[in-house]
C-alpha positions in Angstrom: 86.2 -103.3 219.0 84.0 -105.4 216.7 84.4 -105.5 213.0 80.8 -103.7 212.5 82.0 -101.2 214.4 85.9 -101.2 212.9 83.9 -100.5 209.2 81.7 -97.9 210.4 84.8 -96.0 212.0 86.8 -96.7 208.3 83.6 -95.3 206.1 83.8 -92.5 208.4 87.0 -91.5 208.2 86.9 -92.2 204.7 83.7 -90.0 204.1 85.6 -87.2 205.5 88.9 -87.2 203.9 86.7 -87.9 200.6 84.6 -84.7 201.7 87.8 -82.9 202.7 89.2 -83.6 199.1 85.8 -82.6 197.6 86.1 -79.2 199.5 89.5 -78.6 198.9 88.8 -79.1 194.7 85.9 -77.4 194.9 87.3 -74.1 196.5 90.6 -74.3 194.3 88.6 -74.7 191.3 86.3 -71.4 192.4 89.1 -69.6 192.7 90.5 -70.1 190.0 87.7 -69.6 187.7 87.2 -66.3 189.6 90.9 -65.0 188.9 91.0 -66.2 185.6 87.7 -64.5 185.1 88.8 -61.4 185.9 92.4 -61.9 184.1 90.5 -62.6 181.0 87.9 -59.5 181.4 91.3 -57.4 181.8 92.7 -59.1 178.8 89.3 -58.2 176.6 89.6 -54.7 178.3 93.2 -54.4 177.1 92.0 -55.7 173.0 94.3 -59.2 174.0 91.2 -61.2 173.0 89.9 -61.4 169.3 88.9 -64.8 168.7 88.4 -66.8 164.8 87.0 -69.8 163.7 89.1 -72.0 162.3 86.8 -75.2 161.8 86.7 -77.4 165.3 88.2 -74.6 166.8 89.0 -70.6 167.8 92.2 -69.5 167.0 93.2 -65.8 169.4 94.1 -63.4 167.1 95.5 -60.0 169.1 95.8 -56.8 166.8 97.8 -54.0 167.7 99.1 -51.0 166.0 97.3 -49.4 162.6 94.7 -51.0 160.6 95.6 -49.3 158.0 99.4 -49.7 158.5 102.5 -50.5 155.9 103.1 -53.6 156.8 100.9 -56.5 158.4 103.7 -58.3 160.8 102.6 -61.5 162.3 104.1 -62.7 165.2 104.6 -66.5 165.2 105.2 -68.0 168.8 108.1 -70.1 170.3 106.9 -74.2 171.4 104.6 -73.5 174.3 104.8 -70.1 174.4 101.3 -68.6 175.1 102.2 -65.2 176.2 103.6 -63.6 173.1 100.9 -60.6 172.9 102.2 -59.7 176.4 106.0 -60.6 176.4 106.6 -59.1 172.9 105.0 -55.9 173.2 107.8 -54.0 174.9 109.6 -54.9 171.5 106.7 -53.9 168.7 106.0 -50.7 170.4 107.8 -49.0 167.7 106.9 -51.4 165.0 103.2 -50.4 165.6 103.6 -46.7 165.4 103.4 -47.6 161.4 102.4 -51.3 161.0 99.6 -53.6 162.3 101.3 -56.4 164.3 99.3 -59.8 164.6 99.6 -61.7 167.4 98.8 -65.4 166.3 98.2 -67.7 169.0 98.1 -70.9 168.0 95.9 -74.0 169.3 96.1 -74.5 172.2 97.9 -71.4 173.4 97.1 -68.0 175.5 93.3 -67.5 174.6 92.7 -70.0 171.4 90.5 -73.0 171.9 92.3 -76.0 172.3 92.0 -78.7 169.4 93.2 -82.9 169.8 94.3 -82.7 166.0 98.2 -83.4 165.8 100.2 -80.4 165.8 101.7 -81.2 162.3 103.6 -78.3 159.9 101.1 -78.6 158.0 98.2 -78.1 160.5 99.4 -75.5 162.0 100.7 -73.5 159.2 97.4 -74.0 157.6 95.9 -73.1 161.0 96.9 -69.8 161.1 96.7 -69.2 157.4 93.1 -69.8 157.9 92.7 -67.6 160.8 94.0 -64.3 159.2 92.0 -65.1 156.0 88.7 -65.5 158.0 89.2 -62.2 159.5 90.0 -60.5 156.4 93.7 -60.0 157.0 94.9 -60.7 153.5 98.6 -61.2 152.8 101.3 -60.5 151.7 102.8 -60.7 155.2 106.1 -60.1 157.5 106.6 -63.6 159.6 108.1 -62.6 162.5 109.2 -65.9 164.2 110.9 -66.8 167.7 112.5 -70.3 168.1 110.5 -73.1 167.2 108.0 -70.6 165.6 111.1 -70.0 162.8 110.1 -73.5 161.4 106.8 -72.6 160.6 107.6 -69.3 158.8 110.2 -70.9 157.1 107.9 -73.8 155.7 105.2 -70.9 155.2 107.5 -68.9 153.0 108.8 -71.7 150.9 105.3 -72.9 150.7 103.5 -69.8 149.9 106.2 -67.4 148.9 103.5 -65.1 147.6 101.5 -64.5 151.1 105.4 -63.1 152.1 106.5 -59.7 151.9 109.4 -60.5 154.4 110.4 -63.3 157.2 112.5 -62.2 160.4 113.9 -64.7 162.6 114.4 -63.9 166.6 117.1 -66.2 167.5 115.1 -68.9 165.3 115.6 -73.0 165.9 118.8 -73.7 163.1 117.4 -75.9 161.0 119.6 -78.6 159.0 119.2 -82.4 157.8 118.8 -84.0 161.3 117.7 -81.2 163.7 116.3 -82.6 166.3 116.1 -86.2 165.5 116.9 -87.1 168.9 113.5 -86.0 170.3 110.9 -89.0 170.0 107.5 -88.8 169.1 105.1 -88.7 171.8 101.1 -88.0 171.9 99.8 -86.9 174.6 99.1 -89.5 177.3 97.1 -90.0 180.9 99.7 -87.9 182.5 99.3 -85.0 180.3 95.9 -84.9 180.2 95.9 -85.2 184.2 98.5 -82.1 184.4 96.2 -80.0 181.8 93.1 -80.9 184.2 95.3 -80.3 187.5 95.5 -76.4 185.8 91.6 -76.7 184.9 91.6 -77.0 188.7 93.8 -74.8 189.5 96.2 -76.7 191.0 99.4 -75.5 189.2 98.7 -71.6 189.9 100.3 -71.7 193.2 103.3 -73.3 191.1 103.8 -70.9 188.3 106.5 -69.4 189.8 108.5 -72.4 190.2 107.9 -73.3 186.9 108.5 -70.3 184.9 110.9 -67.2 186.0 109.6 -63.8 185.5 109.6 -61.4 183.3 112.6 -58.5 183.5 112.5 -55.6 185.5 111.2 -53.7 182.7 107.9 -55.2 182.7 105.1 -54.1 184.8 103.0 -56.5 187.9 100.1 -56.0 185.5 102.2 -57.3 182.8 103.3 -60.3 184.8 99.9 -61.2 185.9 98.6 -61.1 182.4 101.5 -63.2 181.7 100.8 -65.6 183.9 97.3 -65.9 183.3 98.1 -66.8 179.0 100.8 -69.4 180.3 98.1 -70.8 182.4 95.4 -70.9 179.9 98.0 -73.0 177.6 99.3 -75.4 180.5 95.7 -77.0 180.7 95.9 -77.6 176.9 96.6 -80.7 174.8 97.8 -79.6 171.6 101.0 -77.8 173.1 101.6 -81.3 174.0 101.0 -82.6 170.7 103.6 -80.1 169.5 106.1 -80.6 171.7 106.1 -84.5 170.3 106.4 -83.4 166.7 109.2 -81.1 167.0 111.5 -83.4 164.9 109.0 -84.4 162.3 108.3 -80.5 162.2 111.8 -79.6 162.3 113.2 -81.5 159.2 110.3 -81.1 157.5 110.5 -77.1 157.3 114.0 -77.6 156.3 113.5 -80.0 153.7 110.6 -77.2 152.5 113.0 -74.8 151.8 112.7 -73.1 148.7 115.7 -70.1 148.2 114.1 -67.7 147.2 114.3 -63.6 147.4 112.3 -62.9 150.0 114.3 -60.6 152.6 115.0 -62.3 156.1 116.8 -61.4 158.7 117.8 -63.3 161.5 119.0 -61.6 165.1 121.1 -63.8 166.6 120.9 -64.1 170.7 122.4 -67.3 171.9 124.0 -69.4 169.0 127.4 -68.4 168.8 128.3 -71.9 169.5 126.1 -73.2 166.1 127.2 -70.0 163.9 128.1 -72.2 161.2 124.8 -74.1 161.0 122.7 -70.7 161.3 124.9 -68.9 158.2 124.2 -72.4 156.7 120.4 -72.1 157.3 120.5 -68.7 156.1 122.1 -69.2 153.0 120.0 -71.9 152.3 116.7 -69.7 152.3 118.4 -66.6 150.3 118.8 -63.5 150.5 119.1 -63.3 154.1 121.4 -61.1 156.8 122.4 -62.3 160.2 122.5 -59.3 162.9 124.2 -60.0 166.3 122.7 -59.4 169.5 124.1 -61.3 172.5 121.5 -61.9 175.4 119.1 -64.6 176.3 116.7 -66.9 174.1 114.3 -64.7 175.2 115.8 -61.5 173.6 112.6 -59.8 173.0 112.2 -59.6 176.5 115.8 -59.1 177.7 116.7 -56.3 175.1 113.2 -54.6 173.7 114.0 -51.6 172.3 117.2 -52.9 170.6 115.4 -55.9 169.3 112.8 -53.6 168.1 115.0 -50.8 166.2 116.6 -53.8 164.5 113.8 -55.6 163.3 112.4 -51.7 162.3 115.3 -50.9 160.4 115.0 -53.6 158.7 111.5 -53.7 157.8 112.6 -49.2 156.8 114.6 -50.8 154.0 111.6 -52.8 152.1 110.2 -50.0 150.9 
């Protein structure tokens, strides 16, 4: 065979694997868009979706319960948690028979626009500060914080004790002088930003499941698939990245924010028998708070609902 002839073969094959691929990305990405179409329409349907402008960006503000309510909880995620409004609301049920509970998504997370700003403490606390004022939901307010999200109410309360009525803590990151200084500081690189447009694509939908386990028997396959579809929408985003590199920085600097002060706060303890000390340490630090036991997963909200719920009820019964 003659090399003009040993090219044209190569091009050829070449043209067809590169229309193949072309093909191949072009029908994942339809498909994707399609079902994430309709999983958004369902999450409009559903009143998941209520979108604020921030400044560069929307932030997804989901409000459930009564307008006119005693209390205005806001629920303050975990680090890359996007499906909060879905996973949590086995637990507020009962909190929203008298209350309106706030669903803040952060940048970057479940339905709010995505923003290359550095997750800082500051930005984000700010963020969402912004967000309820812009849509007219004025203070003061209960924090109601999972995990990482604990840092940011605590460094909201100290910071702006007056926007508080009340902070609870659902099995919140313990927070001391060096938490989390072994976790380096990374922005997001060409790897992240080729995962983030790999779920653009829709190339990581067939993985979910691998990645993430699902929720617990209680939940519904309407429930999972809504879900899926917020943990989706924040896996092709940069500023959970962002975030995930600043957890020290964020970390010590909530704690080094704390205030005491009287503002009541409970904390319902799920996993951190182990680092009791640090978390009655934490407490006493921030005042006036009470440490309820409740052994299950990180994820208690979703393991233990309606116990989560009554507690964080009862508590928020005895502030009036």
């Amino acid at each position: 065979m003659g090399r003009s002839r040993l090219f044209k073969v190569l091009v050829m094959i070449l043209s067809v694997l590169l229309t193949v691929l072309v093909i191949t990305v072009a029908v994942t990405y339809i498909s994707h868009r399609v079902k994430s179409g309709r999983e958004e329409a369902r999450l409009k349907e559903l009143g998941y979706c209520h979108l604020v402008n921030t400044g560069d960006h929307m932030i997804n503000l989901a409000k459930f319960g009564r307008t006119d309510g005693k209390h205005k909880i806001v629920s303050i995620a975990g680090l890359g948690l996007g499906d909060i409004s879905v996973s949590q609301r086995k637990m507020t049920s009962v909190l929203e028979e008298d209350n309106l509970v706030v669903f803040a998504d952060r940048a970057g997370h479940g339905l709010s626009g995505d923003t290359d700003h550095e997750m800082t403490l500051e930005f984000i606390v700010e963020d969402y500060r912004t967000a309820l004022r812009n849509d007219g939901i004025e203070g003061p307010y209960i924090l109601m914080a999972h995990s990482l999200g604990g840092a940011y109410a605590t460094y909201w309360e100290s910071r702006y004790p007056d926007e508080v009525e009340a902070v609870i803590l659902i099995d919140g990151t313990e927070l001391y002088d060096t938490v989390c200084s072994y976790i380096p500081y990374k922005k997001p690189d060409l790897g992240d930003k080729w995962f983030a447009l790999m779920t653009k694509l829709g190339f990581t939908r067939g993985k979910i499941r691998e990645m993430f386990g699902l929720y617990p028997s209680g939940y519904s396959a309407e429930d999972q698939m809504l879900g899926d579809a917020l943990t989706l929408r924040t896996l092709d985003s940069i500023a959970p990245v962002s975030e995930s590199g600043l957890v020290a920085d964020n970390a010590q600097g909530a704690y080094r924010s704390i205030v005491t002060n009287d503002i009541p706060k409970l904390y319902i303890c799920a996993t951190t028998e182990k680092h009791i000390d640090i978390v009655k340490a934490y407490m006493e630090k921030l005042g006036n708070a009470r440490i309820v036991y409740l052994p299950g997963s990180h994820m208690i909200y979703e393991q233990k609902p309606d116990e989560c719920g009554k507690i964080i009820d009862e508590f928020i019964d005895g502030l009036r």
